[in-house]
N, C-alpha and C positions, 0 to 999 in steps of 0.2 A: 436613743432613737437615731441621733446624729450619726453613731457610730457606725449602728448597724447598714445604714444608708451608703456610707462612705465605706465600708466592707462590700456593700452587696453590688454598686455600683464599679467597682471597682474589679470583681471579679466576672461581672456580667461585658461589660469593657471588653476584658478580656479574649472572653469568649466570642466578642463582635467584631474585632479588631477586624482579625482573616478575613472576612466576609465583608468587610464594609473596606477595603483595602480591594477587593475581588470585586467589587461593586466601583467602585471609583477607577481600577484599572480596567476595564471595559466600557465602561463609561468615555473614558476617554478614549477609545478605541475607537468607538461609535460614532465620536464628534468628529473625527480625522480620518474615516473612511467614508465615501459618497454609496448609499446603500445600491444603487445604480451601477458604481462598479463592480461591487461585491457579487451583485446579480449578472454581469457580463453584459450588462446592456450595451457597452459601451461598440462589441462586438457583433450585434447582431445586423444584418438588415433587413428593412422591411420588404419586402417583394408584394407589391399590385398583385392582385385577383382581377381575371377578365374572364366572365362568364355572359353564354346566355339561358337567361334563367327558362325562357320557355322550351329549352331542349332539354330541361330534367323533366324526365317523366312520373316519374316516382310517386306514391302517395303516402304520405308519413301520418302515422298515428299516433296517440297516447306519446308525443314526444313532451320534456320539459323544457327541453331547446333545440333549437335548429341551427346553423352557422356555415358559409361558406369556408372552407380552407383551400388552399394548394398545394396538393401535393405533387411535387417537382412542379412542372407543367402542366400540369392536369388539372382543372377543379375539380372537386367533389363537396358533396353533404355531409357535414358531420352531423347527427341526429345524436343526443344525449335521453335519456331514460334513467330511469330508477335504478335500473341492474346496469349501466353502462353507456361508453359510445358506441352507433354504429355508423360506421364510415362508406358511401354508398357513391355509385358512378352516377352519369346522366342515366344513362337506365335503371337505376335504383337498385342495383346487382352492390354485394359487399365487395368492396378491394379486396386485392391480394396482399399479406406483408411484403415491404418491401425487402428488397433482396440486401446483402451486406454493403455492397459496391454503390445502390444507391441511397444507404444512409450516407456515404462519405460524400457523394453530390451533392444532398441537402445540407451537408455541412458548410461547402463547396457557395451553396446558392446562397441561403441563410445567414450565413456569417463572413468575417472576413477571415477568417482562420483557416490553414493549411491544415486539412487531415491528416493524420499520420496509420491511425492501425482502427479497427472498430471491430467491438464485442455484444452479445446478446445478455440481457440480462431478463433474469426471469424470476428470480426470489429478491424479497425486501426483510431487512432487516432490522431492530432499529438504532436510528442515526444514522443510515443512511441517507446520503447527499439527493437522493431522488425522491425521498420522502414523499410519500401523497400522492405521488404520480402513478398512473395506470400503468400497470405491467402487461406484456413485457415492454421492454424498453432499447434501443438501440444506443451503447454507450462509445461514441468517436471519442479518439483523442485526436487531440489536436495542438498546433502553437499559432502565436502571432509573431510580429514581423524579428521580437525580440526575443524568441523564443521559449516565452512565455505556455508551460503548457496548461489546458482545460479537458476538461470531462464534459462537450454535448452530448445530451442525451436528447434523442430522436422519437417520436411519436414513428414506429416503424406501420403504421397505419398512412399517416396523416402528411407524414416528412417534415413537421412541424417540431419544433425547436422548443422544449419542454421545461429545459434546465438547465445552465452552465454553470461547473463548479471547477473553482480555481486554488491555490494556496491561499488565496488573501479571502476565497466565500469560508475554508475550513480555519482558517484563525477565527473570523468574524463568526459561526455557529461554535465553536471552543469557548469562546466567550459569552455570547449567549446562553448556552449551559450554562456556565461560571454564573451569570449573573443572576440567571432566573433559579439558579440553585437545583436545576434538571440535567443532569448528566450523562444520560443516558439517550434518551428521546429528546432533549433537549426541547421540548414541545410545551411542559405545563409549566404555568406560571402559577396557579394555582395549589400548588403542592404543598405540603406540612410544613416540607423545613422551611420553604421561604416565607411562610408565616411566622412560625415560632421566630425566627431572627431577625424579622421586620419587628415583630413584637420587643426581642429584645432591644434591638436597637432604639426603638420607642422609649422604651425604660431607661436605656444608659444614657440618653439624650437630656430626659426629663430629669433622674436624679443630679446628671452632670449640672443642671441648672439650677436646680434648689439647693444644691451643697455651696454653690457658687458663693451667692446668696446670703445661705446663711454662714457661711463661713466669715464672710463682709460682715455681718450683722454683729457678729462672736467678737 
């Protein structure tokens, strides 16, 4: 029975090493990255809303939420629903998207980073960096003072600031994959393999202790 123990655990080890190696090198990733820079927070600013509220005319229905935004200059309604947002003036009229030149403003206002080029993005895929975000999307590039580049992505509705991704966000989701054992979507934690090898490691753990044990004992 000893034997079999010390075979089983020994080839189970094995098989856990990678993965618990891959689990402790993200781990420490996680300790030494502030998830606030990973997310570009560090980059953004807040710009005041100055509204007055009795010059919206509008009457909103059947909404789940309601919220002020800014876009550029301008306030507006953002109305959320079941099938989406809608984004409405003081006269309760829809915006317009906005134009190319003024996503790079809102880069411009929002952030402190230098716009450099900005693109339309209108399919998702997955693992993509814009994940969960409503499309389309306006995607700036841009740098900071060290020229440092980033991927703003723009609410081309809203002029709102949606998502900043950098080399240090795409190591930091590299490794969340890695860790959660989702590779692809990098989204479930819940997945087979990361059970099955939560489980083994459970096991290599446990027999690693009673062989200990009875090894002493022998």
């Amino acid at each position: 029975m000893r034997k079999l123990l010390r075979t089983s655990h020994r080839y189970i080890s094995l098989l856990v090493s990678i993965q618990l190696l891959l689990w402790t090198a993200s781990g420490l990733f996680f300790a030494f990255n502030k998830i606030q820079d990973v997310r570009g927070e560090h980059v953004v600013e807040r710009q005041p809303i100055s509204a007055d509220l009795s010059a919206f005319s509008s009457m909103i229905t059947d909404a789940q939420r309601v919220r002020l935004a800014r876009r550029l200059d301008q306030p507006i309604v953002v109305v959320t629903r079941e099938g989406g947002n809608d984004y409405l003036d003081k006269a309760g009229l829809s915006v317009a998207m906005l134009e190319p030149d003024q996503a790079l403003k809102a880069v411009n206002l929002f952030t402190t980073l230098t716009p450099l080029n900005v693109e339309t993005v209108t399919e998702q895929a997955p693992g993509d960096e814009f994940r969960g975000r409503e499309l389309p999307l306006y995607r700036v590039i841009a740098v900071d003072e060290s020229e440092t580049e980033y991927n703003v992505y723009i609410n081309p509705y809203s002029s709102e600031v949606v998502a900043i991704r950098s080399l240090q966000w795409r190591i930091w989701d590299l490794m969340w994959g890695l860790h959660i054992m989702d590779w692809q979507a990098r989204e479930n934690m819940n997945n087979w393999l990361m059970k099955v090898f939560s489980v083994l490691a459970l096991i290599s753990a446990i027999t690693g202790i009673w062989l200990f044990f009875a090894v002493r004992r022998g």
